[in-house]
C-alpha positions as CSV (number, residue, x, y, z in Angstrom):
1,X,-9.8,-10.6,11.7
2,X,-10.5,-6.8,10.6
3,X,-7.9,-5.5,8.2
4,X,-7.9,-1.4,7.1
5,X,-5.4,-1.0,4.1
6,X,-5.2,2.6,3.1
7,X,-3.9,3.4,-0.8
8,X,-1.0,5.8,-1.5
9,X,-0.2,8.4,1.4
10,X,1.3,11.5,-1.1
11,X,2.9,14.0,0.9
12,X,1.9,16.0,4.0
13,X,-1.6,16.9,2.7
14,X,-2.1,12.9,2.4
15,X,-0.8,12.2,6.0
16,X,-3.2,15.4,7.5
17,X,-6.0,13.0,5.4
18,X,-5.0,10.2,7.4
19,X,-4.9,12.1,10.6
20,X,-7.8,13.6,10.5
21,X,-10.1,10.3,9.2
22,X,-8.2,7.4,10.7
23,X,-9.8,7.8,14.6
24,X,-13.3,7.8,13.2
25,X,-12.5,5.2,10.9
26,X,-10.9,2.8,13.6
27,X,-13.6,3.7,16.1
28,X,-16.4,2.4,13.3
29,X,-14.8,-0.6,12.3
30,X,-12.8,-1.6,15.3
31,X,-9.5,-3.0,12.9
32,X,-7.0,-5.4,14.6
33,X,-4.5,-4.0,12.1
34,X,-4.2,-0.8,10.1
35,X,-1.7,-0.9,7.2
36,X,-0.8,2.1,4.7
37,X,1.2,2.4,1.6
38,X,3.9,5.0,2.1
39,X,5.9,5.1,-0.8
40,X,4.6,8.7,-1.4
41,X,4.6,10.0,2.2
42,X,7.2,12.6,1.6
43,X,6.9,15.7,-0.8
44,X,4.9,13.2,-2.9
45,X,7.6,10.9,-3.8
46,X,9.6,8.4,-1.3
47,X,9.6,8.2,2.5
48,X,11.8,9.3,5.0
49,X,12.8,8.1,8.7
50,X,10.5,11.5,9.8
51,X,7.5,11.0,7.7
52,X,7.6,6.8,8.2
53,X,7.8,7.7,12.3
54,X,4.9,10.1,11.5
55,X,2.7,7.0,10.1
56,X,3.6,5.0,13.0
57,X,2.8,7.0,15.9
58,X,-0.5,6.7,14.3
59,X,-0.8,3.2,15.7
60,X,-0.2,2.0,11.7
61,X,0.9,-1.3,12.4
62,X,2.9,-1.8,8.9
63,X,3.8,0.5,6.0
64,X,3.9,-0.9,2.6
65,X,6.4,0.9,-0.3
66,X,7.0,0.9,-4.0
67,X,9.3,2.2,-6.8
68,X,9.9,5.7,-5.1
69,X,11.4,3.1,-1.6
70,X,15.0,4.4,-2.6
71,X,13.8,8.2,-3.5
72,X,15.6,9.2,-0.4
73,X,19.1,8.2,0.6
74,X,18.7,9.4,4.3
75,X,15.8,6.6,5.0
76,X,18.3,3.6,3.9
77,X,19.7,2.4,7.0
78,X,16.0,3.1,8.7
79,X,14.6,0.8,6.3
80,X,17.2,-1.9,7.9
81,X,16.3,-0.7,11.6
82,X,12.5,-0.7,11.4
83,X,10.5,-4.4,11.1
84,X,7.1,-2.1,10.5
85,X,8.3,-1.0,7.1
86,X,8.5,-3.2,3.9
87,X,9.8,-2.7,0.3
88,X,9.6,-4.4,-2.4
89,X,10.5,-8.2,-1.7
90,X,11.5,-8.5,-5.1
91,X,14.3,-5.9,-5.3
92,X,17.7,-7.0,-5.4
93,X,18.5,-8.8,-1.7
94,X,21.0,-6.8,-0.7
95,X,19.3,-3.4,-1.1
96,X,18.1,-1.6,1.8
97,X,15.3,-3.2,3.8
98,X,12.9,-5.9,3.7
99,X,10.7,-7.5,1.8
100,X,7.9,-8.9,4.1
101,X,7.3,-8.7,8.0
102,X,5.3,-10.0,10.7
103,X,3.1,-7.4,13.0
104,X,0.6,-9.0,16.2
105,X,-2.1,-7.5,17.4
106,X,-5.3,-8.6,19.7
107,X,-3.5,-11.7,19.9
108,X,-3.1,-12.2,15.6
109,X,-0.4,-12.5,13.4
110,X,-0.3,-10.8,10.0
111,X,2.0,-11.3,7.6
112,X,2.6,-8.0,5.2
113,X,4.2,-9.0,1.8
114,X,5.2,-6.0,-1.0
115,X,5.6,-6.9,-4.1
116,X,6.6,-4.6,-7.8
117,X,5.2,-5.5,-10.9
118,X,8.2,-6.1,-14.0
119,X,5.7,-4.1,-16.4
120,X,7.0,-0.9,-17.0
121,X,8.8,-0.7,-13.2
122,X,12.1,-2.1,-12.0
123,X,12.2,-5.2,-10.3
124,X,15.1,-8.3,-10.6
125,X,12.3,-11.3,-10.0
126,X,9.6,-12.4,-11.2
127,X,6.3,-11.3,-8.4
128,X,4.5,-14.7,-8.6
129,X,8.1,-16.9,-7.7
130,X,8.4,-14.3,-4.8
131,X,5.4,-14.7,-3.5
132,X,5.2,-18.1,-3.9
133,X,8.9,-18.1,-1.2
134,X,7.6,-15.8,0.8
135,X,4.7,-17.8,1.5
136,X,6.5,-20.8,1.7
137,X,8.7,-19.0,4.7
138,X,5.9,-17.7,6.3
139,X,3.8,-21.0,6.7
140,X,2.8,-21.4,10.3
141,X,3.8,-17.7,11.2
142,X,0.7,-15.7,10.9
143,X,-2.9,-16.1,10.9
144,X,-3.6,-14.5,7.5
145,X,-1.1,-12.8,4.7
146,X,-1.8,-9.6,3.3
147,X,-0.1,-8.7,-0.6
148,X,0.7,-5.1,-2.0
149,X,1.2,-5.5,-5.3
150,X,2.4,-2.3,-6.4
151,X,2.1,-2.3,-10.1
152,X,1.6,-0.1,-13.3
153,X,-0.6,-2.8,-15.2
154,X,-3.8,-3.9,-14.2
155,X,-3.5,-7.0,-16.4
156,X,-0.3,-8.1,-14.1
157,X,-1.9,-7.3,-10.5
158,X,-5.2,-9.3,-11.5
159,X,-3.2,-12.2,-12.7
160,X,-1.1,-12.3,-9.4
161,X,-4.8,-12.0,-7.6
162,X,-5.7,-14.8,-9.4
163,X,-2.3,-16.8,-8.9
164,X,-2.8,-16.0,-4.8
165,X,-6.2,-16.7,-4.4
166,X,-6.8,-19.0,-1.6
167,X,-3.3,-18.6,0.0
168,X,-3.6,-15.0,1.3
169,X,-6.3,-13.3,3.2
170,X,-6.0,-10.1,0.6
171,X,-4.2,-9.4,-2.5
172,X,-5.0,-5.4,-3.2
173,X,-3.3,-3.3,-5.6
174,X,-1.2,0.3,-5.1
175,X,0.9,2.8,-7.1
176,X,-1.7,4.5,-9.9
177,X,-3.3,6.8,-7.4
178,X,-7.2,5.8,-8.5
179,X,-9.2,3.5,-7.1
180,X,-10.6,0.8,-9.3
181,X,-14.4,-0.7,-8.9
182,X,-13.3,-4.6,-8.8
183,X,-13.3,-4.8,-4.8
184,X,-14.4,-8.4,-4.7
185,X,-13.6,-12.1,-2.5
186,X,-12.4,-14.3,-5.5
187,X,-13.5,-17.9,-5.2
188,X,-11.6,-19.6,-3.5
189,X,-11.3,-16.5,-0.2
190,X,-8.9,-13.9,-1.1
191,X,-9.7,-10.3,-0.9
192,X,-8.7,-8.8,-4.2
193,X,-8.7,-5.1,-5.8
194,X,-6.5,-4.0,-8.7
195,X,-6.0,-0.6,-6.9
196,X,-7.1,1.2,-3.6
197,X,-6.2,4.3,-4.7
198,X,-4.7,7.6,-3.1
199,X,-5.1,9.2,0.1
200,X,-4.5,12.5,-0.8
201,X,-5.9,15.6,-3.2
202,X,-8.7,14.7,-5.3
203,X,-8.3,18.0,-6.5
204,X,-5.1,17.5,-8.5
205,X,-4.0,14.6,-11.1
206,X,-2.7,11.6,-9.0
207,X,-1.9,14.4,-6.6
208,X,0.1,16.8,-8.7
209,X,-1.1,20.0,-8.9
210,X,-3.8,19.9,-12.2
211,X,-2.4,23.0,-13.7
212,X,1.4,21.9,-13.7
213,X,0.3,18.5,-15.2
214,X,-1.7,20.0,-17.9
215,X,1.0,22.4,-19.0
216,X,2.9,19.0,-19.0
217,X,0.7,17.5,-21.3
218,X,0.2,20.1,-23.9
219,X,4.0,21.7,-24.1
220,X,5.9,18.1,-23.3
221,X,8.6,20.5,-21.4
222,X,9.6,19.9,-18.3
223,X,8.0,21.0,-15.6
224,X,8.4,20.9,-11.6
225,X,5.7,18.9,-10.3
226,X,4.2,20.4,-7.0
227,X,1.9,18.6,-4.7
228,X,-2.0,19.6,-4.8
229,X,-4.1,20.8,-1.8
230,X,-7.1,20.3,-3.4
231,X,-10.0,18.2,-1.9
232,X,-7.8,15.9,0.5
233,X,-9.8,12.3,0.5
234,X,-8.8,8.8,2.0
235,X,-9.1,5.9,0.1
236,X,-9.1,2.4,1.8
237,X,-10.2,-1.1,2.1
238,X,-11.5,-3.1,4.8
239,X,-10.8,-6.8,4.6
240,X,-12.4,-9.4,7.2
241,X,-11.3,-12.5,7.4
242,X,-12.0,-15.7,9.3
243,X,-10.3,-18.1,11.2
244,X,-8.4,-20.1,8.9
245,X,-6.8,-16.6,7.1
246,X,-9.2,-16.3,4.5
247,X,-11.3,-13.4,3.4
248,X,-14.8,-13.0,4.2
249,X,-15.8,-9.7,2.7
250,X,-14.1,-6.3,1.3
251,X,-15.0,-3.4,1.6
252,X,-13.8,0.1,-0.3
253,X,-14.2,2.9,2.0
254,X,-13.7,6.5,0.2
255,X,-14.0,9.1,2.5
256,X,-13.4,12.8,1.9
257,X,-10.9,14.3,4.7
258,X,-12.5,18.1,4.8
């Protein structure tokens, strides 16, 4: 199994980056699935039913959210509708949505889990008990488990990588917009990296325009944040697996979208 999992989509410069390298990027590396973290797809903070559909006709097989999933009221009952899209599975159970999901392709079954850290972000259960269900109801329902722990702290998503490995095909990180250099199989076969990073502008500061963030720093005023055009990249990671789920390799694929 060939798994792409590309880091934070942030706004319409981030889904242009997607856009414009996915093709080459499935034609190289032939992926059975392609799965994308969303949570930033529109105006740079939340998703809506237009910019999720956008993803999709892509051929992105799941989209993974975050703390921004409820940014926009209009994509609530969409969230209910569409099996492709997953929020956090540790939100409160009768908010919008679901937590985890099954997608097939070339004949394999993927299970796609999101999970929110409790440091410094909102979420009613503990990540490690929710994983530890989730898995337990998907057991003999995939071929391999993916996990988007979205998550402020790297000390929290490293444990949970830790606390998964040799259960899920991948554990990988989202939400801080910069990709970390820890890409690595742990020891017992699960693909682990504290985060994947951002597809979106380089140019900018976790894809706010650098100027606005700045004057946010130095006068602590508020400021209206605006999404940056500057030097669009995609940043990914390509997971294989074998036959019994686990991971083989991982791969961090950075590739600039101009």
């Amino acid at each position: 199994m060939k798994l792409l999992f590309v880091g934070d989509v942030v706004a319409g410069i981030g889904r242009r980056a997607l856009a414009t390298v996915l093709p080459a990027l499935r034609e190289k590396h032939q992926p059975d699935f392609v799965v994308v973290n969303g949570e930033n797809a529109a105006g740079g903070v939340g998703i809506t039913r237009k910019t999720a559909q956008e993803l999709l006709a892509l051929g992105v097989d799941a989209i993974t959210l975050g703390n921004h999933t409820y940014r926009h009221r209009e994509v609530y009952g969409y969230l209910d509708e569409e099996p492709r899209i997953v929020r956090p599975a540790n939100f409160p159970k009768g908010s919008p949505g679901r937590g985890h999901t099954v997608v097939e392709s070339n004949g394999l079954r993927l299970g796609v889990i999101n999970l929110s850290g409790q440091v410094f972000l909102e979420a009613v259960r503990s990540p490690f008990a929710e994983a530890d269900a989730l898995l337990a109801d998907l057991r003999g329902k995939t071929d391999a488990v993916l996990v988007d722990m979205h998550a402020e702290v790297t000390s929290e998503k490293v444990a949970l990588g830790w606390y998964l490995d040799g259960r899920v095909l991948a554990c990988v990180g989202t939400h801080t917009h910069v990709a970390t250099a820890d890409a690595r199989v742990l020891p017992s076969g699960t693909a682990y990296i504290t985060d994947v990073g951002m597809t979106g502008p380089r140019g900018g500061v976790i894809g706010v325009k650098k100027e606005l963030a700045i004057e946010r720093f130095l006068t602590l005023t508020q400021v209206r944040f605006e999404t940056s055009t500057e030097d669009p990249w995609l940043n990914a990671v390509l997971v294989e697996g074998d036959s019994g789920g686990l991971a083989t390799s991982i791969r961090q694929l950075l590739v600039p979208a101009e």
